[in-house]
PAZAPA-4460 file (N, C-alpha, C; in steps of 0.05 Angstrom, whole numbers, plus 32768, in hexadecimal, padded with zeros to 4 digits):
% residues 128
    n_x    n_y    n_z   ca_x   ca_y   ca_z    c_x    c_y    c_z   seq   type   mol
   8462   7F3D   8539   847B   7F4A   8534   8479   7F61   8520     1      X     A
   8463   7F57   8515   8468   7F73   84F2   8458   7F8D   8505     2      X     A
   8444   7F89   8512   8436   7F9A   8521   8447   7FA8   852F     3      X     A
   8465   7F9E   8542   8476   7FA8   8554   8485   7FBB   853E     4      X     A
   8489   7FB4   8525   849A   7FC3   8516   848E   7FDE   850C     5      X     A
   846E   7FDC   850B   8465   7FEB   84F7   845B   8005   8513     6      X     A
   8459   7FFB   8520   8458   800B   8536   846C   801D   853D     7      X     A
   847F   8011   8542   84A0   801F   8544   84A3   8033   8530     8      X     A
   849B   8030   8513   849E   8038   84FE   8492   8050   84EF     9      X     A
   8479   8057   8503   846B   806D   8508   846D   8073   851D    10      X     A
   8481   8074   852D   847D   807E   854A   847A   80A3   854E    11      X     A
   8475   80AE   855B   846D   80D0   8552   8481   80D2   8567    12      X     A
   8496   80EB   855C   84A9   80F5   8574   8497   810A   8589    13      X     A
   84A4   810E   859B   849A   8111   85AF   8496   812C   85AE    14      X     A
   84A6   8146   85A2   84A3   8163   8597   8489   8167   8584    15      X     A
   8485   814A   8576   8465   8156   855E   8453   8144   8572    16      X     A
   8453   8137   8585   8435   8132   8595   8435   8148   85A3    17      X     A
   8443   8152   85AB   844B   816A   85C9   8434   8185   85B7    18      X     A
   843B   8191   859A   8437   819E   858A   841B   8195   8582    19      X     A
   840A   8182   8579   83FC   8178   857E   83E2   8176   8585    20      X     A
   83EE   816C   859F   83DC   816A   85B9   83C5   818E   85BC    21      X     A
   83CB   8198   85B4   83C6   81B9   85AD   83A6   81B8   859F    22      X     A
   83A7   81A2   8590   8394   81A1   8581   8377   818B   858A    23      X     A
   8381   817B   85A6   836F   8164   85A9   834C   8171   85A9    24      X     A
   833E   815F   85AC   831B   8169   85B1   831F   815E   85D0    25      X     A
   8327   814B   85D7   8323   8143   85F2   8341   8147   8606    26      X     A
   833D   8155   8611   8362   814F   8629   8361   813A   8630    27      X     A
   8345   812A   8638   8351   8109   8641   8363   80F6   8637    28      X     A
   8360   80FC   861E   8374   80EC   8601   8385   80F4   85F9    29      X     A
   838F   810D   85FE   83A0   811C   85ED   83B2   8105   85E2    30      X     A
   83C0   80FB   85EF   83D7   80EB   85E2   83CD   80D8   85CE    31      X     A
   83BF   80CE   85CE   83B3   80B8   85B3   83A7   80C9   85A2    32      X     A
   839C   80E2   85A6   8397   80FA   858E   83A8   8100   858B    33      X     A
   83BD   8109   8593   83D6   811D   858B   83ED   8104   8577    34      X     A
   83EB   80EC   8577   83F4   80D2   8573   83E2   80D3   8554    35      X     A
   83CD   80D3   8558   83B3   80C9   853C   83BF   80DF   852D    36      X     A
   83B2   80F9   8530   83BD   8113   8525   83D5   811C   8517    37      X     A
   83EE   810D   8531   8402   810C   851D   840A   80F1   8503    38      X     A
   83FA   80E0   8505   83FC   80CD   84EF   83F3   80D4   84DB    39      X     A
   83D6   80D5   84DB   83C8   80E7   84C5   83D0   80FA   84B4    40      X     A
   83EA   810E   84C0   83EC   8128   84B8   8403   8119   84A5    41      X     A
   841C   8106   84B1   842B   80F5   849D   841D   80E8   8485    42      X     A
   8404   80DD   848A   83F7   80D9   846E   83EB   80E0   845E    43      X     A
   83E4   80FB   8474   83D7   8109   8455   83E8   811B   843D    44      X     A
   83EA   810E   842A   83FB   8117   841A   83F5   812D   8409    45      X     A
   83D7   8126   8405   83CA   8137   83F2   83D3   8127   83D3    46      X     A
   83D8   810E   83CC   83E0   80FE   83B7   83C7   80F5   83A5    47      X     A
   83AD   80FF   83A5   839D   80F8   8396   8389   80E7   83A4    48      X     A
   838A   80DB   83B5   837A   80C6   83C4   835F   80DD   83D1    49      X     A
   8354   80E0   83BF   8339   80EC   83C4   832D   80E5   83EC    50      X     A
   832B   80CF   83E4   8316   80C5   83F6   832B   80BA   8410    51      X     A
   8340   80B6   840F   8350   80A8   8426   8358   80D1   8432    52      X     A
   8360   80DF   841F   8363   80FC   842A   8344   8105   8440    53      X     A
   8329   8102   8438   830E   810F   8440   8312   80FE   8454    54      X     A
   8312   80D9   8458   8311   80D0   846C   8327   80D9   8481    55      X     A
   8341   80E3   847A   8353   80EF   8497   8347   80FF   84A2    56      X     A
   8336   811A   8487   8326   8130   8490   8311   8127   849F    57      X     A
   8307   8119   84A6   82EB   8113   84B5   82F8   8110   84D3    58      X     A
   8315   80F3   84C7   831D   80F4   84E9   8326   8107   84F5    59      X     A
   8338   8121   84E7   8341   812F   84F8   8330   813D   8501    60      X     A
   831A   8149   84F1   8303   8153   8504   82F0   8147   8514    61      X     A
   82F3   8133   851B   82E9   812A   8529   8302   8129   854E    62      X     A
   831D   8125   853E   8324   8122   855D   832E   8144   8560    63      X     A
   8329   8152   8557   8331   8170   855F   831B   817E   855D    64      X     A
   8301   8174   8558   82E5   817F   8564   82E9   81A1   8556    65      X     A
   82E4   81B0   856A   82DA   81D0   8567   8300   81E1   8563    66      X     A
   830E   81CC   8566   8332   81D8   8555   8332   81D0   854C    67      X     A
   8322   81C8   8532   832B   81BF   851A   8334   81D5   850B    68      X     A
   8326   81ED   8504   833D   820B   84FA   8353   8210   8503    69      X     A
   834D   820B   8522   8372   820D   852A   8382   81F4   851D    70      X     A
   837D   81DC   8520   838A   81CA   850C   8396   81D3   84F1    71      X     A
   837D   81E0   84E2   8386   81DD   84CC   8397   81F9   84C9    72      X     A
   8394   820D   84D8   83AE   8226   84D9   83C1   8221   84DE    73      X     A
   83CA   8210   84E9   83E2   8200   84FD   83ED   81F4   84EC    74      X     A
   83DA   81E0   84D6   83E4   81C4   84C7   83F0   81DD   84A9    75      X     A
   83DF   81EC   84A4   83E2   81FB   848F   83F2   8211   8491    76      X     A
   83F6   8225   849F   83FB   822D   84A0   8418   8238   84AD    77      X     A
   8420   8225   84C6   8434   8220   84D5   8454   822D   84C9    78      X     A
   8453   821C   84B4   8477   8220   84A6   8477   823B   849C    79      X     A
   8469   824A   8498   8463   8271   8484   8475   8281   849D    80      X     A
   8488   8284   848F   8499   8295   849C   8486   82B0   84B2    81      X     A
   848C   82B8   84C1   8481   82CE   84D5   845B   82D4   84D1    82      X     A
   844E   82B5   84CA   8436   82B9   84D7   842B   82BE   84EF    83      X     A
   8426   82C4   84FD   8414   82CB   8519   83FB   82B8   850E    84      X     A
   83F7   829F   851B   83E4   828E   8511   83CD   829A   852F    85      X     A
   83D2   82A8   8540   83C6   82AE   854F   83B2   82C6   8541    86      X     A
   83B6   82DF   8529   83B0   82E8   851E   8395   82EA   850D    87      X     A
   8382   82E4   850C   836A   82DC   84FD   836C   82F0   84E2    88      X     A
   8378   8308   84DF   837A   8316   84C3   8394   830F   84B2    89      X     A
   83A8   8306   84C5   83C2   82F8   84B8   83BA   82D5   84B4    90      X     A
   83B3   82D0   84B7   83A9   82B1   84B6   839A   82AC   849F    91      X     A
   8380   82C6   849E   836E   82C6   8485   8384   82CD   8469    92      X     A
   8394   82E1   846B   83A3   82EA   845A   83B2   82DC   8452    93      X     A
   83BF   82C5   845F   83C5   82B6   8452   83B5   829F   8441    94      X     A
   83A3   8297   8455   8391   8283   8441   838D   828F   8430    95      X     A
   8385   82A5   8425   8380   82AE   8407   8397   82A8   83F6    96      X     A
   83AB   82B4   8407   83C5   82B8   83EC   83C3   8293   83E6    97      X     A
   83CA   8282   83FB   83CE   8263   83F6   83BE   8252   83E8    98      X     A
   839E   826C   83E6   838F   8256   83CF   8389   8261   83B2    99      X     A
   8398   8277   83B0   839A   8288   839B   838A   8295   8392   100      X     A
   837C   829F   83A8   835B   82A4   839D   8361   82C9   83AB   101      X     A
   8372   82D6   8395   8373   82F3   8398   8378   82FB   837E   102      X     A
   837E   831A   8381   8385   8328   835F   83A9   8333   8365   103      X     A
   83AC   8340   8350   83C6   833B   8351   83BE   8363   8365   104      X     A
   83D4   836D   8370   83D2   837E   8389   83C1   837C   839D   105      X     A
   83BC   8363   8399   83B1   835F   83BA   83C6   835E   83D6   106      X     A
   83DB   8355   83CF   83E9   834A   83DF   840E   8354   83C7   107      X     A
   8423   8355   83DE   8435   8357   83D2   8441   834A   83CB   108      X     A
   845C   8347   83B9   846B   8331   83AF   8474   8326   83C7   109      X     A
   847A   8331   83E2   8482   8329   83F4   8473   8316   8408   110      X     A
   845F   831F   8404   8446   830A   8416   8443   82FA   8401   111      X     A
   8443   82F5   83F0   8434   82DE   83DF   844E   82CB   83E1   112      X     A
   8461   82D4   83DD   847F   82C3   83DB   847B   82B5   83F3   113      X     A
   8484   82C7   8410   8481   82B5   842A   846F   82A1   842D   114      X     A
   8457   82A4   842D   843E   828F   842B   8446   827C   8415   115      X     A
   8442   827A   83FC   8449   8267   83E8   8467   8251   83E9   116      X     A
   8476   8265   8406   848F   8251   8408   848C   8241   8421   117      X     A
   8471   8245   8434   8471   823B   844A   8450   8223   844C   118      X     A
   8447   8227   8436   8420   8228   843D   841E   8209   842F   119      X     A
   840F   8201   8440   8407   81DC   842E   83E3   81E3   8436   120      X     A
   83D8   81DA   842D   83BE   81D7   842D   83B2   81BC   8438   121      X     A
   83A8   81BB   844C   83A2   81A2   8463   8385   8195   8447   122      X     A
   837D   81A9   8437   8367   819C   842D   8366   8194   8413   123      X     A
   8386   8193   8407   8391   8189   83ED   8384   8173   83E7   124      X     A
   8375   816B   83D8   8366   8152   83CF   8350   8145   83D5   125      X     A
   8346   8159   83E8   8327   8160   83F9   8316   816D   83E9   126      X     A
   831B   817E   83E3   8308   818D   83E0   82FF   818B   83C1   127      X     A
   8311   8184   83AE   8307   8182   838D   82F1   817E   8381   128      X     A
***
């Protein structure tokens, strides 16, 4: 019974597997990847847990294989107002501004604002 609950209780709506599924390594699975993927992404909080954060990082690269960058543009990047995540020079431009690793006129008050109000970092607590 606790299993029927806890199940229910993470169930993934059907719009973030659909969204997803975008990211699988295998099309045979998509749905139990697009299902894993979206659980993971609910737990990763980035709360300090060193080692429970690197172990999500292992699984998600493992079930999104050679899109794991697209993962993490998608996971990271997604909410930044008028990114073109399709973009490879707007995508980079923002990962700089989001990990703060620029000088000050690099970028305008306006790009740094949009990014900073949209940008989470998939590798918050990974990488330290």
């Amino acid at each position: 019974m606790a299993e029927e609950n806890q199940s229910a209780e993470h169930s993934v709506p059907a719009e973030d597997r659909e969204e997803l599924r975008q990211f699988a390594a295998s099309k045979d699975q998509e749905d139990a990847i697009a299902d894993a993927l979206a659980l993971i992404v609910s737990y990763n909080s980035g709360d300090g847990y060193r080692m429970q954060n690197w172990m999500m990082d292992q699984v998600v690269r493992k079930l999104t294989g050679e899109n794991y960058e697209h993962f993490l543009n998608f996971h990271d990047l997604s909410e930044i107002e008028g990114l073109d995540l399709s973009d490879p020079e707007a995508v980079a431009k923002a990962r700089k501004i989001g990990s703060g690793d620029y000088y000050d006129g690099d970028f305008t008050d306006e790009e740094i604002a949009r990014v900073e109000a949209g940008y989470y970092s998939w590798k918050d607590g990974i990488d330290e």
